[in-house]
Biotite code that builds the C-alpha atoms (Angstrom):
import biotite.structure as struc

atoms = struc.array([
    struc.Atom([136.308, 96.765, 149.241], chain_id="A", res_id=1, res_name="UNK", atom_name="CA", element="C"),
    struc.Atom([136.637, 98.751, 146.300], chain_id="A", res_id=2, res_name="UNK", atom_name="CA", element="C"),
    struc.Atom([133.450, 100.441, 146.148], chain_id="A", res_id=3, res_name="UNK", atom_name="CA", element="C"),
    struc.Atom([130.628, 101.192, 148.879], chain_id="A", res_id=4, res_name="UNK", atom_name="CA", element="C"),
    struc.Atom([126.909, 100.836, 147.782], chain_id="A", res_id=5, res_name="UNK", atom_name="CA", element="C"),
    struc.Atom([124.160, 103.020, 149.082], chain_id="A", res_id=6, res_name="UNK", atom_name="CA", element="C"),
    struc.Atom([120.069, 103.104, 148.014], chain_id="A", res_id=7, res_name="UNK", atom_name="CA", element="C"),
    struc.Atom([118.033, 106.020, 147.264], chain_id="A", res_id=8, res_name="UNK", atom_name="CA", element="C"),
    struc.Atom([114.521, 106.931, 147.718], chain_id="A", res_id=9, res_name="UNK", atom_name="CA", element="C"),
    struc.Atom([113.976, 104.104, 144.984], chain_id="A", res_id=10, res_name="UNK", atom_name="CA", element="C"),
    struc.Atom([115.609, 101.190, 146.615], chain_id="A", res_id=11, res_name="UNK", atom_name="CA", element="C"),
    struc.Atom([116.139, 99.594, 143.684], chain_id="A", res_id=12, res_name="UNK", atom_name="CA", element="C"),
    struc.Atom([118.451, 102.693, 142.572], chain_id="A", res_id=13, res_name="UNK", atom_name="CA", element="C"),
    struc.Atom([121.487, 102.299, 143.908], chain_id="A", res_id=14, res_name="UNK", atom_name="CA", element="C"),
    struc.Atom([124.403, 104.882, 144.366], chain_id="A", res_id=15, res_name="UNK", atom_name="CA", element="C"),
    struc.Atom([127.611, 103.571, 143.976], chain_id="A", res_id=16, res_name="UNK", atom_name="CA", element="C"),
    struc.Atom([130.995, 105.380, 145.449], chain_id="A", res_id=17, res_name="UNK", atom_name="CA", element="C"),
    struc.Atom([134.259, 104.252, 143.723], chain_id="A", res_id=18, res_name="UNK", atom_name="CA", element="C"),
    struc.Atom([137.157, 103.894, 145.997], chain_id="A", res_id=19, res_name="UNK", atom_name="CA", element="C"),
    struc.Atom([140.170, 105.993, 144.476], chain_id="A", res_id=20, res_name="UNK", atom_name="CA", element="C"),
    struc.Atom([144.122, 106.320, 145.225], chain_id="A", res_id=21, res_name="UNK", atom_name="CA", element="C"),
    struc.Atom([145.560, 109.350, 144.869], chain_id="A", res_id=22, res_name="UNK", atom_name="CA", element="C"),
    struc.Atom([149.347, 110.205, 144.939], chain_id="A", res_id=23, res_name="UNK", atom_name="CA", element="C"),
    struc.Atom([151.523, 113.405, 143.029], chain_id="A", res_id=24, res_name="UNK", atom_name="CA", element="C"),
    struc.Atom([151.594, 111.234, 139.677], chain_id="A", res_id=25, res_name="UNK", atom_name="CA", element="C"),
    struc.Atom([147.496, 111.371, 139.875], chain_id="A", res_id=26, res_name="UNK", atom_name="CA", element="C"),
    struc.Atom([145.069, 108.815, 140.673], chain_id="A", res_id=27, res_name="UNK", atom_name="CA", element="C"),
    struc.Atom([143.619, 105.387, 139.698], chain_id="A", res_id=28, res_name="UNK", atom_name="CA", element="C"),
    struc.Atom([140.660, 103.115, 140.167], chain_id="A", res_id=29, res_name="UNK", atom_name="CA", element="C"),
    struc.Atom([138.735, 100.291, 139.320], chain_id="A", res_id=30, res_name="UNK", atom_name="CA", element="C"),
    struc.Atom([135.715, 101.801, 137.381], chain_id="A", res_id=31, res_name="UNK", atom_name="CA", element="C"),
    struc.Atom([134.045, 98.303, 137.345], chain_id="A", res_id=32, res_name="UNK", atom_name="CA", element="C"),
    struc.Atom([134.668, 94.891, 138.975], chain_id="A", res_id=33, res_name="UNK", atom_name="CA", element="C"),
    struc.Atom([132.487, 92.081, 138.519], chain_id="A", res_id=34, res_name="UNK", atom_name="CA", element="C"),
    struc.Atom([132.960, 90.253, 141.751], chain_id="A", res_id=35, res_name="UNK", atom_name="CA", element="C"),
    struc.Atom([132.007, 93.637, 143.923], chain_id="A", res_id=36, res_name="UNK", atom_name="CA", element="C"),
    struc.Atom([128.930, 94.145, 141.938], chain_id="A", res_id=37, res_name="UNK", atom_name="CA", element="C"),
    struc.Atom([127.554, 90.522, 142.059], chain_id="A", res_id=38, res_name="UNK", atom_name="CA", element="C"),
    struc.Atom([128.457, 90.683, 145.884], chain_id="A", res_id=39, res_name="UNK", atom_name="CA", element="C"),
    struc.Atom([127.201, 94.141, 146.607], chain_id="A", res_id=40, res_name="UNK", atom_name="CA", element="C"),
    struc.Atom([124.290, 95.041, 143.873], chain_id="A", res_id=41, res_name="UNK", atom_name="CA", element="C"),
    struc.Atom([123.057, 92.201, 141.906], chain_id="A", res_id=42, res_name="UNK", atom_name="CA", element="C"),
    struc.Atom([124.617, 88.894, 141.344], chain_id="A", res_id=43, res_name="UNK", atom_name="CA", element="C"),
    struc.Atom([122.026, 88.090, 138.314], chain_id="A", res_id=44, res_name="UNK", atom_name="CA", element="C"),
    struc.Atom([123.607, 91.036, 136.198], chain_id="A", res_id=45, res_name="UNK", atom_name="CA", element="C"),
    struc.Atom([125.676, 90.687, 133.138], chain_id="A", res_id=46, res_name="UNK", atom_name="CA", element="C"),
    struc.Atom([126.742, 93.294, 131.103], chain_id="A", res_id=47, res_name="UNK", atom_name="CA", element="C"),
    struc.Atom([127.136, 93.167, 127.101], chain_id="A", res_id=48, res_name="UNK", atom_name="CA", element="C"),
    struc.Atom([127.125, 96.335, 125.724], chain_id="A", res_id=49, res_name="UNK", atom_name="CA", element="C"),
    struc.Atom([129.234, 99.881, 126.866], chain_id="A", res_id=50, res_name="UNK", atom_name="CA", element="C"),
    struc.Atom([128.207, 103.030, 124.950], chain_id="A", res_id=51, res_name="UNK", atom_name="CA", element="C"),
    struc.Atom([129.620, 106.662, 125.800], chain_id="A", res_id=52, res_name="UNK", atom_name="CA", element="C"),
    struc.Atom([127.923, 109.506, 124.681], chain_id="A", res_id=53, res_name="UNK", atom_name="CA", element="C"),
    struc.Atom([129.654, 113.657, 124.482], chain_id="A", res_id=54, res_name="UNK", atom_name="CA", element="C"),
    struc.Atom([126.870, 116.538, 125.187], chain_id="A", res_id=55, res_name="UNK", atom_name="CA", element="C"),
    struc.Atom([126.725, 119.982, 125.591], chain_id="A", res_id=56, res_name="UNK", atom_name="CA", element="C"),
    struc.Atom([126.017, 122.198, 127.977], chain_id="A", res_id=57, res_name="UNK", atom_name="CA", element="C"),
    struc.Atom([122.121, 122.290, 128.117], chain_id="A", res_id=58, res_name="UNK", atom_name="CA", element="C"),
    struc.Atom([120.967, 118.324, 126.120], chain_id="A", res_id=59, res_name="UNK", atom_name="CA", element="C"),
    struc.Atom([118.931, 116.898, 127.679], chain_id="A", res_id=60, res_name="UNK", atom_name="CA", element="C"),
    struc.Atom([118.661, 112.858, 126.735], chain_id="A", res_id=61, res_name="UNK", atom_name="CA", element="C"),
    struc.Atom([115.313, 111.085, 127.959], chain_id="A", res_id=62, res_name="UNK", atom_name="CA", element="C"),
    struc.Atom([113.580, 109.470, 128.882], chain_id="A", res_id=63, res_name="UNK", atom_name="CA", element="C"),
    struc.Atom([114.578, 106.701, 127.113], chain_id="A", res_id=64, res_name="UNK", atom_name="CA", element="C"),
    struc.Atom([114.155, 102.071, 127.590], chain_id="A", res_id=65, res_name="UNK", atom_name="CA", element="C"),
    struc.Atom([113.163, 99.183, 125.270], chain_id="A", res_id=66, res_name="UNK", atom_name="CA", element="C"),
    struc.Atom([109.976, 97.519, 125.838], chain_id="A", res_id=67, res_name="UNK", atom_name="CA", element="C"),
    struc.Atom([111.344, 94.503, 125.097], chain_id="A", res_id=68, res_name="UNK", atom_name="CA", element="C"),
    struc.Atom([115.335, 93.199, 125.108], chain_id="A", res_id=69, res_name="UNK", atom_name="CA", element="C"),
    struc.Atom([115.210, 95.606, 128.874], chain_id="A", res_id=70, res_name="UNK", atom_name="CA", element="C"),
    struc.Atom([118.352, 97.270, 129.606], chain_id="A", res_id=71, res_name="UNK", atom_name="CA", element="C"),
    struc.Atom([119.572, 97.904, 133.047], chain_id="A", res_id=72, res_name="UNK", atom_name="CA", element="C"),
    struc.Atom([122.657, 100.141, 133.045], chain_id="A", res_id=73, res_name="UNK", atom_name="CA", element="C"),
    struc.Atom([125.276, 101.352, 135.363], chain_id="A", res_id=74, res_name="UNK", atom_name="CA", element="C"),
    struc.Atom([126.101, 105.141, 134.347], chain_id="A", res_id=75, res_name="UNK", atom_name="CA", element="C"),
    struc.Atom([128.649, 107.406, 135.371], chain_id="A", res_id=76, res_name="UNK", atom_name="CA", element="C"),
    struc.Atom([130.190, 110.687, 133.800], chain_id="A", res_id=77, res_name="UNK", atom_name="CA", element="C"),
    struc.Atom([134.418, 110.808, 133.060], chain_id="A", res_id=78, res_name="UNK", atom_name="CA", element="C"),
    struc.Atom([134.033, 114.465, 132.115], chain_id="A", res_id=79, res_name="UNK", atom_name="CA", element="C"),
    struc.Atom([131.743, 117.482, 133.281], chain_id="A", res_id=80, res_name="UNK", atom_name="CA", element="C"),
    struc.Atom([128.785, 117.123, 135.907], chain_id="A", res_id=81, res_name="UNK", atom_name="CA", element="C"),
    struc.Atom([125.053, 115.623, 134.871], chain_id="A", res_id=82, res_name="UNK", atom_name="CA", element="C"),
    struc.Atom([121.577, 115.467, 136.888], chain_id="A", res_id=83, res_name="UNK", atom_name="CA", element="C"),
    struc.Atom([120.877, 111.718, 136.267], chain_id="A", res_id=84, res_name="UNK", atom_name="CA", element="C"),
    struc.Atom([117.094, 110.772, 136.403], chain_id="A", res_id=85, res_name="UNK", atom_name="CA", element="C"),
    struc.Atom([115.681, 107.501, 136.514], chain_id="A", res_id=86, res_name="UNK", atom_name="CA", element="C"),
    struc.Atom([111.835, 106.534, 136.797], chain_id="A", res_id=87, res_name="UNK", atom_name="CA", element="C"),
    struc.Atom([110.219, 103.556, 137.529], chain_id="A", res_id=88, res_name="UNK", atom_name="CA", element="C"),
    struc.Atom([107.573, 102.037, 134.583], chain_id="A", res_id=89, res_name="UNK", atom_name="CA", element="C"),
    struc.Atom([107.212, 98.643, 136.094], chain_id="A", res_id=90, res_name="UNK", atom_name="CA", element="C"),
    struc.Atom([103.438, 98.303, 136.433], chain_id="A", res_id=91, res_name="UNK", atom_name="CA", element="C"),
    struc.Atom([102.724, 96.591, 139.744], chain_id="A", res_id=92, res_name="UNK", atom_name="CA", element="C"),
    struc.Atom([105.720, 98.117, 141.686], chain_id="A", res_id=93, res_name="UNK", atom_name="CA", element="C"),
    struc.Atom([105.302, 99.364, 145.234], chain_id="A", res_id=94, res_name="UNK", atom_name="CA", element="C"),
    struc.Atom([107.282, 103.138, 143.681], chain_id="A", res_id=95, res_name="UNK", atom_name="CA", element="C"),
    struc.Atom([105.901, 102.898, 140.403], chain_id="A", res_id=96, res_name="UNK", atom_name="CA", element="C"),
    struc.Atom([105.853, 106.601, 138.671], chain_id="A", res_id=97, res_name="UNK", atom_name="CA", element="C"),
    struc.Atom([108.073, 107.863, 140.885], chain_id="A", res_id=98, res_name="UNK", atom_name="CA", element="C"),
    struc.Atom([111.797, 109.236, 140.250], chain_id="A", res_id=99, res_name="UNK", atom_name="CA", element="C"),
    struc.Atom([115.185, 109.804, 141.197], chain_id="A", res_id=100, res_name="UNK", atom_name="CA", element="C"),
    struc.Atom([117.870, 112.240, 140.605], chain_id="A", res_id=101, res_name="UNK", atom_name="CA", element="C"),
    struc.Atom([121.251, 112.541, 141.222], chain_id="A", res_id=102, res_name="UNK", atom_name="CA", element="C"),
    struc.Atom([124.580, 114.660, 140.091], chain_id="A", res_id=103, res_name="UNK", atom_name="CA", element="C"),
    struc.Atom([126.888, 112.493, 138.508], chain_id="A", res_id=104, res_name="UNK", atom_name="CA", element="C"),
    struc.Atom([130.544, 113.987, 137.807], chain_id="A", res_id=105, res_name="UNK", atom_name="CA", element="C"),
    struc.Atom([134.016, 113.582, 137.072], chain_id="A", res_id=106, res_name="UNK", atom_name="CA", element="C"),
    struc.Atom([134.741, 114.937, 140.173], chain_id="A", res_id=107, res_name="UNK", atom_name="CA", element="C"),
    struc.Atom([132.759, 113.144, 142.612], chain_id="A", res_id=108, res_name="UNK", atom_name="CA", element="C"),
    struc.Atom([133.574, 109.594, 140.310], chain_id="A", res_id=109, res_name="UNK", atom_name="CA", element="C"),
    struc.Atom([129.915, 108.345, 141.598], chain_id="A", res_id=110, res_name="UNK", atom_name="CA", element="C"),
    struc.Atom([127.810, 105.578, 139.121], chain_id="A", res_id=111, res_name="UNK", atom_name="CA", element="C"),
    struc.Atom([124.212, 105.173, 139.148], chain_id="A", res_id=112, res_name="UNK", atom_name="CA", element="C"),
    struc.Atom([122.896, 101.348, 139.202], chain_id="A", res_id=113, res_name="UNK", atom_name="CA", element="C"),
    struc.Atom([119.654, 101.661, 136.727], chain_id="A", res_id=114, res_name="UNK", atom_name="CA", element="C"),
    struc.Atom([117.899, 98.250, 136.769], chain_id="A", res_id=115, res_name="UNK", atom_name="CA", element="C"),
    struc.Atom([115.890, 96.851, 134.263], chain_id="A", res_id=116, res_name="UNK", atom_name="CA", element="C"),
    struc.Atom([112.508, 98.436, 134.273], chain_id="A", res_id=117, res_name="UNK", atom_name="CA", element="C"),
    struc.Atom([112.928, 102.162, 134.831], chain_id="A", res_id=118, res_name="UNK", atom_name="CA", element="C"),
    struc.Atom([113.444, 104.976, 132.000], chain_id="A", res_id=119, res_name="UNK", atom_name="CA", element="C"),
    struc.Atom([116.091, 106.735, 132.331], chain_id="A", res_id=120, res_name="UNK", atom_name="CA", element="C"),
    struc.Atom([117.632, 110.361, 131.072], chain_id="A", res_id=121, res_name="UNK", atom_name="CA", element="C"),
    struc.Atom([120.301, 113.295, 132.171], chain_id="A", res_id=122, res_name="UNK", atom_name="CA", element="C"),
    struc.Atom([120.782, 116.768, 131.432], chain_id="A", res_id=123, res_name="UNK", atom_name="CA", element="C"),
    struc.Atom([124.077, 118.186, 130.764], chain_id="A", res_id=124, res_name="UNK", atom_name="CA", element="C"),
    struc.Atom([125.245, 120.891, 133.744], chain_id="A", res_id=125, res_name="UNK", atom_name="CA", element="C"),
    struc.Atom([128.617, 121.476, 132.657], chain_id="A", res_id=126, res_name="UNK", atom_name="CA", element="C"),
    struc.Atom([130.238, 122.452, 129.362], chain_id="A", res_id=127, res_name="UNK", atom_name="CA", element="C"),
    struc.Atom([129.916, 119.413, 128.285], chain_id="A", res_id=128, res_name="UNK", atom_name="CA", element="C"),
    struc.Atom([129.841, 116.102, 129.371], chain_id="A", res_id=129, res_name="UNK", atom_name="CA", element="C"),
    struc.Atom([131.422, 113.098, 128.603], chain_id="A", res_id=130, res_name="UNK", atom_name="CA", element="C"),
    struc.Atom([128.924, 109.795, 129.850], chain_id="A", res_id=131, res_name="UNK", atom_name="CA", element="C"),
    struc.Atom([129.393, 106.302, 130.082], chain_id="A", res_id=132, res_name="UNK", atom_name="CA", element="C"),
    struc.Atom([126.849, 103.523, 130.152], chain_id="A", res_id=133, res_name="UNK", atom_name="CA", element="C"),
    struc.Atom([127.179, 99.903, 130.428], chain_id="A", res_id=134, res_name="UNK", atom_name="CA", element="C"),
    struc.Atom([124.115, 97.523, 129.000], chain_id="A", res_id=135, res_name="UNK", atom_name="CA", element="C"),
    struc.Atom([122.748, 94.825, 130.290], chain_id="A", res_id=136, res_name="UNK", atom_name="CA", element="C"),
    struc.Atom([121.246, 94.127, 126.458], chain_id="A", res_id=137, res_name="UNK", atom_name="CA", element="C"),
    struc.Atom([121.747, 95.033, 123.470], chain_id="A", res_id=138, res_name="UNK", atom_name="CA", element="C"),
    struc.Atom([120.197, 98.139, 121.482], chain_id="A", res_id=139, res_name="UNK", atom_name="CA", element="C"),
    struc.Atom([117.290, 97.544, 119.257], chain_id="A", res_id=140, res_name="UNK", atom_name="CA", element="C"),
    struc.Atom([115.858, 100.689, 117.979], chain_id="A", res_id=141, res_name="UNK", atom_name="CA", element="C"),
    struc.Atom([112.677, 99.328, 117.120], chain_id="A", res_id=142, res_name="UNK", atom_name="CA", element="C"),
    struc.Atom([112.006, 98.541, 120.635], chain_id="A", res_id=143, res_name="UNK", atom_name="CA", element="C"),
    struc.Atom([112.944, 101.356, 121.717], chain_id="A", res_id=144, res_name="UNK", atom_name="CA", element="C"),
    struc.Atom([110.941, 103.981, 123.627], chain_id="A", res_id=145, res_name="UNK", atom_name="CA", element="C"),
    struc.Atom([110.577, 107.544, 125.083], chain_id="A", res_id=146, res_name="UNK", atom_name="CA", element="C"),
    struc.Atom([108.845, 108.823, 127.962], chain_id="A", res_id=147, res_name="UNK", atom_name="CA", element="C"),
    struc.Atom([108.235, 112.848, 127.525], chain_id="A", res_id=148, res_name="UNK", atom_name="CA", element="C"),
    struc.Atom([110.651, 114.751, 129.738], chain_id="A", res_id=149, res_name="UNK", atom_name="CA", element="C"),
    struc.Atom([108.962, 117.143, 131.316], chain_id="A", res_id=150, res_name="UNK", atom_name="CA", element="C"),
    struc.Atom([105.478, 114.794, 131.253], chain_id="A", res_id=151, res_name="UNK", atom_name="CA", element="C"),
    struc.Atom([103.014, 116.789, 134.279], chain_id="A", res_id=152, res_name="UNK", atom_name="CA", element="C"),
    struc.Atom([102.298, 113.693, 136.001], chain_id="A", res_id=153, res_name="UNK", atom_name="CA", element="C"),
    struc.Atom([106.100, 113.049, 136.906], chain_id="A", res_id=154, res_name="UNK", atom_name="CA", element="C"),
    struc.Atom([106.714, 116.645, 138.090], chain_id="A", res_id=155, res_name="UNK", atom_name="CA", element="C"),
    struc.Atom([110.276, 115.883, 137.683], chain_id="A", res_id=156, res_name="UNK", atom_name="CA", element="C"),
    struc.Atom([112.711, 118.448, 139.337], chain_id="A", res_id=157, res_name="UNK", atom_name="CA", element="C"),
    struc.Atom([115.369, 119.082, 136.488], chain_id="A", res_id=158, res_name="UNK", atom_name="CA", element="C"),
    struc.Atom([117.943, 121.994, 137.185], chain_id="A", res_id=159, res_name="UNK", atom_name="CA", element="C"),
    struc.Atom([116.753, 124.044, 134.513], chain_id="A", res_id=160, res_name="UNK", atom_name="CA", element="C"),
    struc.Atom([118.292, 127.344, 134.286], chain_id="A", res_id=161, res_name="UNK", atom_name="CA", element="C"),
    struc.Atom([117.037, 127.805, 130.593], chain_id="A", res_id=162, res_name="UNK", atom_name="CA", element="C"),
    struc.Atom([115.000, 125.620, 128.436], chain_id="A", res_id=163, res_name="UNK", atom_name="CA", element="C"),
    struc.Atom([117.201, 122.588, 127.145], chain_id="A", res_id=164, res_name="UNK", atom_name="CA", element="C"),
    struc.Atom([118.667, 121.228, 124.047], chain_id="A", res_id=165, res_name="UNK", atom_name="CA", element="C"),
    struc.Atom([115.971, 118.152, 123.808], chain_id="A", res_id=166, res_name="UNK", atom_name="CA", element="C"),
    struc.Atom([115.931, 115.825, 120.136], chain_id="A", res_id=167, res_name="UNK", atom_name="CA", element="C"),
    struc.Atom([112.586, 115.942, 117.890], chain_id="A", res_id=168, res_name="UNK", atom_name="CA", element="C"),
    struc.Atom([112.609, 112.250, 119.156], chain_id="A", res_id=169, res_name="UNK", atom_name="CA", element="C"),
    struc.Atom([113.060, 113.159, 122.868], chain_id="A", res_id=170, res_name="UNK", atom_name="CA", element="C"),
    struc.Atom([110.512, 115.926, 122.307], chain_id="A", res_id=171, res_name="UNK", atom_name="CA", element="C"),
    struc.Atom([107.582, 113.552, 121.089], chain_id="A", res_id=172, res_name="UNK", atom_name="CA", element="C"),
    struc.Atom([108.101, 110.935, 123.955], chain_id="A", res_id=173, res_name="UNK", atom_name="CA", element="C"),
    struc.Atom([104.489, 110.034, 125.022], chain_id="A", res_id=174, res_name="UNK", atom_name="CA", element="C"),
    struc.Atom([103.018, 110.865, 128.599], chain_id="A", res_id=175, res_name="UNK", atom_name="CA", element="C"),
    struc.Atom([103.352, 108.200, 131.342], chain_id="A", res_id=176, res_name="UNK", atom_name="CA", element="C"),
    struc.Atom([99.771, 107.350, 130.995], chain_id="A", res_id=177, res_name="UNK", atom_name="CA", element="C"),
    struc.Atom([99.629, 106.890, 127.246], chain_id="A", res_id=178, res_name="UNK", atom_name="CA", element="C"),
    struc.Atom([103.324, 104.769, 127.045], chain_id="A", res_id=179, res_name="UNK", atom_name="CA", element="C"),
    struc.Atom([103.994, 101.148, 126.877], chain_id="A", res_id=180, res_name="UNK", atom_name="CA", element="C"),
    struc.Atom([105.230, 99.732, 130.186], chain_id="A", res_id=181, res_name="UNK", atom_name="CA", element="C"),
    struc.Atom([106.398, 97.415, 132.024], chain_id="A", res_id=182, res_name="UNK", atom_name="CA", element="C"),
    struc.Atom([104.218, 94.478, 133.953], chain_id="A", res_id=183, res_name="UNK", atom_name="CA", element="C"),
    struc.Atom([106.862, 94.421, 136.961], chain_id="A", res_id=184, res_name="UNK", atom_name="CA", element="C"),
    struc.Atom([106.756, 90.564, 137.541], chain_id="A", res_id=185, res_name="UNK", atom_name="CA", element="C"),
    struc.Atom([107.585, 90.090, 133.475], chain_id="A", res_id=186, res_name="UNK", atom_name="CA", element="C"),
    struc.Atom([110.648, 92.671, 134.069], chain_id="A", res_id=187, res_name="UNK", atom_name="CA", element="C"),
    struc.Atom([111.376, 90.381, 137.363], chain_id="A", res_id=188, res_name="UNK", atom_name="CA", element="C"),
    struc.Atom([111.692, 87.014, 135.589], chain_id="A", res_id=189, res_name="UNK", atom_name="CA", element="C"),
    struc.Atom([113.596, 88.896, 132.462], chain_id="A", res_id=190, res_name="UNK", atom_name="CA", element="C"),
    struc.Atom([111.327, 87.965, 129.913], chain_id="A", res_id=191, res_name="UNK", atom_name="CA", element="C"),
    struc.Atom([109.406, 90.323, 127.492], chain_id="A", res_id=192, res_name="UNK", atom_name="CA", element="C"),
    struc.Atom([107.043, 92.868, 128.836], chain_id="A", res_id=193, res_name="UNK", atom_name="CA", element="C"),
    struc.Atom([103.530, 93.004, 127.831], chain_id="A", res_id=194, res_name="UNK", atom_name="CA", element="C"),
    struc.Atom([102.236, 96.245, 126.372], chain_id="A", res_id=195, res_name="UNK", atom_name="CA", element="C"),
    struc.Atom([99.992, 98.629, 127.655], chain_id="A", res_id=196, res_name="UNK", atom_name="CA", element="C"),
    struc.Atom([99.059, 101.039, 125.137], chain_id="A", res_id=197, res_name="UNK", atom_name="CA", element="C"),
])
């Protein structure tokens, strides 16, 4: 087994630990295999798109989906350290409004399983950081969306140690109660969400 699976407080979440070899020339591993993912996180998943993305110490990027076209990605960082945060906006789920974070490095090699359905953002803890997504859809910026950041009702824990580098974009997300969302049995059956404005 090349990688070992574990859930967090949003079961749907899932934390995944990479197996690596080391030896005196270095190391290698197998940053993604299809056949350990369908058997160990979700069969249904295919993946079309990879993006990487280089920040400084300080961005912030979030919280960002598509209403429709949903992307779930599978995140990790290849250089520097990030607190990950994903947030469920599937109307109708059991944890809905409620988030996750986790610290995502180069050094601990971990990837964060983001399903279709949740928002999703980091904030840069290191000098800079080098992140890695993979898609499960395309990007269409005219579906896209932005939850606000630091929105009250979320009370989301960031580990702010001064105020962050956030876009003008980023920094007019809408509140969770005034966003379009997710109806969580559309997001289910992969077909378009309906809006709630």
């Amino acid at each position: 087994m090349s990688i070992q699976v574990s859930s967090t407080s949003l079961p749907d979440i899932k934390l995944i630990d990479i197996q690596v070899f080391n030896d005196e020339r270095g190391f290698l591993f197998e940053s993604f295999n299809t056949r350990d993912f369908a058997r160990l996180v979700d069969a249904n998943v295919v993946f079309v798109q990879d993006n990487h993305s280089h920040s400084v110490h300080g961005v912030l990027r979030g919280l960002h989906y598509q209403i429709e076209h949903v992307q779930g990605k599978l995140v990790r960082v290849i250089h520097g350290e990030v607190f990950d945060v994903a947030v469920d906006i599937r109307q109708g789920s059991s944890t809905f409004g409620q988030w996750v974070g986790v610290y995502l490095s180069a050094v601990n090699r971990r990837q964060l399983w983001v399903p279709p359905g949740f928002a999703h953002g980091f904030l840069t803890l290191s000098n800079c950081a080098e992140f890695l997504y993979k898609t499960t859809d395309y990007r269409y910026p005219n579906f896209e969306r932005r939850i606000l950041w630091n929105d009250p009702e979320l009370l989301i824990k960031w580990p702010l140690q001064s105020k962050p580098i956030v876009s003008e974009r980023d920094a007019n997300g809408k509140r969770l109660c005034e966003a379009e969302l997710y109806v969580w049995q559309l997001v289910n059956k992969s077909r378009p969400a309906e809006r709630r404005s």
